[in-house]
C-alpha positions in Angstrom: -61.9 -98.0 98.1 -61.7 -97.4 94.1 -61.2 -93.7 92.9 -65.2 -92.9 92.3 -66.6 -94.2 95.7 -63.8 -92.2 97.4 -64.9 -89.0 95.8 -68.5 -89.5 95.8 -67.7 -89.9 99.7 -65.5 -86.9 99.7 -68.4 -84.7 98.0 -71.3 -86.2 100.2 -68.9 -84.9 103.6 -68.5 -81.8 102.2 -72.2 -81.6 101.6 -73.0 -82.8 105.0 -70.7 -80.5 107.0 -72.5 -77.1 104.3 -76.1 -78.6 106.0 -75.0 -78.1 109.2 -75.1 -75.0 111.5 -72.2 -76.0 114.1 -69.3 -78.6 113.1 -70.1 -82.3 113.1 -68.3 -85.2 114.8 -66.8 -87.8 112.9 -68.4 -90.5 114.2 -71.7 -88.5 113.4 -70.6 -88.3 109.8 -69.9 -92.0 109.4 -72.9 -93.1 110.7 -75.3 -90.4 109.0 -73.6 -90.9 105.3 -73.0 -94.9 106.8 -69.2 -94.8 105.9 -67.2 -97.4 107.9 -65.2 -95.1 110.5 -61.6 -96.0 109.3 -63.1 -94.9 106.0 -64.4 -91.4 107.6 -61.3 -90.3 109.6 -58.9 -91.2 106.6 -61.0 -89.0 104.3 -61.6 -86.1 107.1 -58.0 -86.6 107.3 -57.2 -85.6 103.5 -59.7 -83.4 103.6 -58.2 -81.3 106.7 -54.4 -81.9 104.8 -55.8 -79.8 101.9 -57.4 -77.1 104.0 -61.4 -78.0 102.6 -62.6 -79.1 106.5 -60.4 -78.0 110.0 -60.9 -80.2 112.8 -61.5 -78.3 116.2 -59.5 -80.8 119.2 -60.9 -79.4 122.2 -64.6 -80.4 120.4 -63.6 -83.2 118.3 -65.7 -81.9 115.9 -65.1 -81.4 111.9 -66.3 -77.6 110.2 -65.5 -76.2 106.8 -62.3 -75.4 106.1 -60.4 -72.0 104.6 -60.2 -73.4 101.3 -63.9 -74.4 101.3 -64.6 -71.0 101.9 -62.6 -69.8 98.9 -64.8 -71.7 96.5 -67.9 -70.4 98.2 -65.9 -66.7 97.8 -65.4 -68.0 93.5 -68.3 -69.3 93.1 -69.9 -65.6 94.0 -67.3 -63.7 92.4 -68.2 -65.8 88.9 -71.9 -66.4 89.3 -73.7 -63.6 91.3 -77.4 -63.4 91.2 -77.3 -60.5 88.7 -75.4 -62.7 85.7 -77.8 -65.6 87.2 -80.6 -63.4 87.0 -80.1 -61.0 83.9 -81.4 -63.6 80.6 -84.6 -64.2 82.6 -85.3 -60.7 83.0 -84.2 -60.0 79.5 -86.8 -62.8 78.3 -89.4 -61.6 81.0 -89.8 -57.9 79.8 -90.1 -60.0 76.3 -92.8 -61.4 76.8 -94.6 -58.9 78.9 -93.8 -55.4 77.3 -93.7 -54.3 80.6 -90.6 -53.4 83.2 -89.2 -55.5 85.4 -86.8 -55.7 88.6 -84.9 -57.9 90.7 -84.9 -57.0 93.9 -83.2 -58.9 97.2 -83.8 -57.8 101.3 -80.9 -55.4 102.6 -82.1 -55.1 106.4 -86.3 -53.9 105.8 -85.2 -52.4 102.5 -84.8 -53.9 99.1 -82.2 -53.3 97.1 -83.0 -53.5 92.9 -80.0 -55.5 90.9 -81.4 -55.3 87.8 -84.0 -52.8 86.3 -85.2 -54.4 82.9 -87.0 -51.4 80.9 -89.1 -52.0 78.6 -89.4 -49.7 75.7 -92.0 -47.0 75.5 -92.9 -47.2 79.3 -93.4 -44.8 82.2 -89.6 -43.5 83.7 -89.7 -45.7 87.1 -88.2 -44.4 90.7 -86.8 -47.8 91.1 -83.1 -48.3 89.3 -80.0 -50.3 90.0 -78.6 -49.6 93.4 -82.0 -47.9 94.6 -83.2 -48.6 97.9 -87.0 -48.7 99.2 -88.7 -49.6 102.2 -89.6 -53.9 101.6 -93.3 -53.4 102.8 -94.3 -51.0 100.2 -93.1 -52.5 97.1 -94.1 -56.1 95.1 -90.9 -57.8 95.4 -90.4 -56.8 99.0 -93.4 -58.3 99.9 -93.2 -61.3 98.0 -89.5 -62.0 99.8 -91.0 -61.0 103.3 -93.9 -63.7 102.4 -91.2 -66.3 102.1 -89.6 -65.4 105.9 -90.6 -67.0 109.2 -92.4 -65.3 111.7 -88.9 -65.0 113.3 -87.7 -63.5 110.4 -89.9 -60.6 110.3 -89.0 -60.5 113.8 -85.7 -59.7 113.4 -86.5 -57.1 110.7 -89.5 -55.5 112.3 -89.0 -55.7 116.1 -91.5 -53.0 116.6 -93.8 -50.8 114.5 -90.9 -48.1 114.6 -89.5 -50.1 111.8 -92.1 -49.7 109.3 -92.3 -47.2 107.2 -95.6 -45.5 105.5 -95.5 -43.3 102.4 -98.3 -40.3 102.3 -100.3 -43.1 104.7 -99.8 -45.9 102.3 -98.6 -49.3 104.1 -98.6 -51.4 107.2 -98.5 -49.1 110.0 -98.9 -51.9 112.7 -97.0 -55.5 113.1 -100.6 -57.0 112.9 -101.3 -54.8 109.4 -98.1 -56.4 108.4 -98.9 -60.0 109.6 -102.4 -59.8 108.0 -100.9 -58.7 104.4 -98.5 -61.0 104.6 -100.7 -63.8 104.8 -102.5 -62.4 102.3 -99.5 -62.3 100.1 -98.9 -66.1 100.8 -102.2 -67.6 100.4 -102.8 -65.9 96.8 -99.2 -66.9 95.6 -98.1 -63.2 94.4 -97.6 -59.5 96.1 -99.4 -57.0 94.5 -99.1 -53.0 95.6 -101.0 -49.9 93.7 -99.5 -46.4 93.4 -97.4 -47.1 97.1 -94.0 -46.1 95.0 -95.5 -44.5 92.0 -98.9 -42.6 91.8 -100.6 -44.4 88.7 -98.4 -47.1 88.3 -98.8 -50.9 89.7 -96.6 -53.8 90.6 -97.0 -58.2 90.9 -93.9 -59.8 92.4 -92.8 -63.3 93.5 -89.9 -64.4 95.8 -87.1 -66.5 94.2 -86.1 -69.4 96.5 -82.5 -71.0 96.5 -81.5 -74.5 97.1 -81.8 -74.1 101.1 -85.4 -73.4 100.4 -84.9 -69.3 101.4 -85.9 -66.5 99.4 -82.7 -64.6 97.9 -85.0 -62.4 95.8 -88.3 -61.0 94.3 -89.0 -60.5 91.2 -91.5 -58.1 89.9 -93.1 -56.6 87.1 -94.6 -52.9 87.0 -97.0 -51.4 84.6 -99.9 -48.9 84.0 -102.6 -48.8 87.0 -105.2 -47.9 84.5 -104.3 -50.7 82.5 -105.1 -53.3 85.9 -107.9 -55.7 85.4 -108.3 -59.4 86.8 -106.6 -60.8 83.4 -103.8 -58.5 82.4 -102.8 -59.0 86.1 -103.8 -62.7 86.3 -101.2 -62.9 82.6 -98.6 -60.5 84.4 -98.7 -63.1 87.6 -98.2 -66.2 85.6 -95.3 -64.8 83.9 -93.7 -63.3 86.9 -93.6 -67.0 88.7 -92.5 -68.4 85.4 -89.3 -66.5 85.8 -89.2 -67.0 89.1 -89.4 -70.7 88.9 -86.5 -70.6 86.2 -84.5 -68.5 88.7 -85.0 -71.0 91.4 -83.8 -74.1 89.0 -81.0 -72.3 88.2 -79.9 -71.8 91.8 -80.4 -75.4 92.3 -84.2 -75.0 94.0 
C-alpha cells in the first residue's frame, strides 16, 4: 500500500472509531471502510503502537486511544467556541446596531461567552460568565429547540425544574413542549421583557458537525422598536451568523 492510501485509511479509522459510541471490532472496521483485514489489523496495529486507538483483549474491540484524546484536549485549548465565535459576532452587531450574545446550555441554564455591545444601547443583565434560566431567554430556547424529547428529559425531569420570573415562562412540561414546537416550526426563539422589562430578544441554535446544538445565538434590542419587519431583518441576520458558525465547526 503506497504512502497516501495508507493514510487516507489511517484518517477514515480514526474517523470511524470518533462515530461510534462503544469500541469497534476490527473485523467491523474492515468490512464497513472495505479494507482487506491484513490491511486493518496492520494499521490498528500502528495505530495502537503510537497510543491514537487501544485495543481492549477481553472484547476484542478497538476505542480511541490516550493520544487521540490529547488532540481532542489541543484542538479545544486552541480553537474554543469563543475565538470560533467572536468575528461573527463582531460582524453581527455590525450589521444590526443592536447587541448580541453567545450563549451554550450548562445543565437548564445558559451560560453567555460573548456579549457583543453595541454602542449607544440599553446596559443588558446578561454579560460574560452570566448565568440564566434556558427557558426564559432567546438563545436558550433556540438550543432547547434543537434537543430531543429525551434531551429535555434529562434537563427537565419534572416541572420542579423550571423556573418562572414574576409569572413569565413555562410553568408546566406541556407549556414547555408546546413553545418549543413553536420555536421549531417558525425557525427562531423569540422572548419579550422575560429578562429585561422593555427590552426583546430573537435567537437561533448553532449546530456542530454531529448535527447537535453547541450554542444560540441571539440578538436583543428595544421592545418598542418590535414590529413584523425589524424583527423579520433581526431573524435573518441572527441565522446568517448562525449558519457561518455552523460552517466553521464543520456543520
Amino acid at each position: 500500500m503506497s504512502l497516501a492510501p495508507a493514510a487516507d485509511a489511517v484518517l477514515r479509522i480514526l474517523v470511524l472509531l470518533t462515530r461510534h459510541a462503544e469500541p469497534v471490532p476490527a473485523a467491523q472496521i474492515a468490512s464497513l471502510l472495505d479494507l482487506p483485514r491484513s490491511t486493518a489489523y496492520r494499521l490498528l496495529g500502528a495505530l495502537e503502537e503510537q497510543g491514537f486507538v487501544t485495543y481492549l483483549p477481553e472484547e476484542r474491540r478497538y476505542g480511541l486511544g490516550v493520544v487521540a484524546f490529547e488532540l481532542g484536549s489541543s484542538y479545544s485549548r486552541q480553537m474554543p467556541l469563543r475565538r470560533v465565535a467572536q468575528p461573527v459576532l463582531t460582524r453581527l452587531v455590525g450589521a444590526v446596531h443592536e447587541n448580541a450574545h453567545l450563549a451554550v446550555l450548562h445543565g437548564a441554564d445558559v451560560y453567555y461567552v460573548i456579549e457583543e455591545r453595541a454602542p449607544g444601547r440599553p446596559p443588558l443583565v446578561t454579560d460574560v460568565g452570566v448565568r440564566l434560566p434556558a427557558t426564559l431567554t432567546a438563545s436558550g430556547l433556540a438550543i432547547l429547540s434543537a434537543l430531543s424529547a429525551a434531551q429535555i428529559r434529562a434537563v427537565y425531569p419534572t416541572a420542579s425544574a423550571l423556573v418562572q420570573r414574576d409569572g413569565r415562562g413555562p410553568a408546566t412540561l406541556t407549556e414547555l413542549r408546546r413553545l418549543l414546537a413553536t420555536v421549531r416550526q417558525r425557525g427562531f426563539a423569540y422572548e419579550d421583557g422575560q429578562v429585561t422589562a422593555g427590552l426583546a430578544s430573537v435567537g437561533v441554535p448553532v449546530i456542530d458537525h454531529t448535527g447537535h446544538a453547541v450554542a444560540g445565538v441571539s440578538v436583543t434590542y428595544q421592545a418598542e422598536h418590535d414590529d413584523d419587519a425589524r424583527r423579520r431583518a433581526l431573524v435573518e441576520a441572527v441565522q446568517r451568523a448562525a449558519d457561518t458558525l455552523r460552517r466553521r465547526l464543520g456543520g
